[in-house]
N, C-alpha and C positions, 0 to 999 in steps of 0.2 A: 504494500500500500504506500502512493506515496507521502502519506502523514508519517510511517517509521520512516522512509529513504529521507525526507527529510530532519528530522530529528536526529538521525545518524548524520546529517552531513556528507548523505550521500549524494544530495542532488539539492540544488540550490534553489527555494521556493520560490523564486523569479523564473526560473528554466521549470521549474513543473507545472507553473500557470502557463508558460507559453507551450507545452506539451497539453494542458487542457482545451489551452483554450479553442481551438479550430471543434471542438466537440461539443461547447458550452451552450451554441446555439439550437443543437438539436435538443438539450433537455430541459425538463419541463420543471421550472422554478417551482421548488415546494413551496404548501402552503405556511409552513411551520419545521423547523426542523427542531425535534428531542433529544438533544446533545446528553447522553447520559456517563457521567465523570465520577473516578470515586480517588479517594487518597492511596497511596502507592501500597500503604498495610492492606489494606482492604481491598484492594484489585490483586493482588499477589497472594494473600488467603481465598480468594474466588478461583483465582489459575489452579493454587494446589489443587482445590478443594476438586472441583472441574475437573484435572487428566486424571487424579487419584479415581473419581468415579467412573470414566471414561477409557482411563489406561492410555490417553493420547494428549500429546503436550505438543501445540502447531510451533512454529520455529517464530511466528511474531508470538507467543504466546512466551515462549520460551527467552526471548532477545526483552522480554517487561520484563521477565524475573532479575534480568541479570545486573540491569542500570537502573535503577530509581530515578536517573537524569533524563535519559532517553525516556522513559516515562513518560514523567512530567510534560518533554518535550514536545512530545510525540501528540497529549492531550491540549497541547497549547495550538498547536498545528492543529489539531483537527476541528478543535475550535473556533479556529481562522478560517479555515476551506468550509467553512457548513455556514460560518455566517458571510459566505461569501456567495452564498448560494440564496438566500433567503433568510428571511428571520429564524432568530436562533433564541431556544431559551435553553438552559444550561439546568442539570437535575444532578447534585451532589448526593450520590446514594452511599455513600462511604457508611452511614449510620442507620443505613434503611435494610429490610429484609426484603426479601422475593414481595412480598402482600404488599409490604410499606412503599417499597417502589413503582408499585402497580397503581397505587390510591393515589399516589404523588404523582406521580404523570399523567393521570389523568385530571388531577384537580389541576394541574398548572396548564396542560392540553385545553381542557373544553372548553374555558371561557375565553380563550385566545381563537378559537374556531368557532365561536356561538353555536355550539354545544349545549 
């Protein structure tokens, strides 16, 4: 994805817009986008938690464990590309459960969609 090639420093977020952009126009501006972000403890206790039930750890999955920088980065980037796309509201689930996150995106969702 290029939110990790960027947060690696793999490719420069200027050269990935202009690798977007010739494609930009064929897609359809959402009407809201649900940016869902948690703190590094707490996306790294979900990765275990996830391959341990799973038995599979994807290699972006595996490259969050490793850098808490890259992380963060990488959440900062995807940030940027989603509110570049359309409106962006941001859902900190770092303290929320599977239920709690569900209630919560929809209470910040419906009334933003008249709902």
């Amino acid at each position: 994805p290029f939110s990790l090639m960027i947060a690696q420093s793999a490719i420069d977020e200027g050269k990935a817009r202009d690798l977007i952009a010739p494609f930009e126009s064929y897609l359809l501006a959402p009407d809201l986008t649900l940016l869902l972000t948690a703190g590094y403890a707490a996306a790294a206790t979900r990765i275990n938690d996830r391959s341990h039930t799973t038995g599979k750890l994807t290699p972006v999955a595996q490259r969050m464990l490793e850098s808490e920088d890259v992380f963060d980065e990488r959440q900062n980037v995807s940030r940027k590309m989603a509110g570049h796309l359309g409106p962006l509201v941001n859902l900190d689930t770092t303290a929320l459960s599977i239920e709690e996150m569900c209630n919560s995106a929809w209470l910040v969702v419906a009334p933003l969609l008249n709902w």
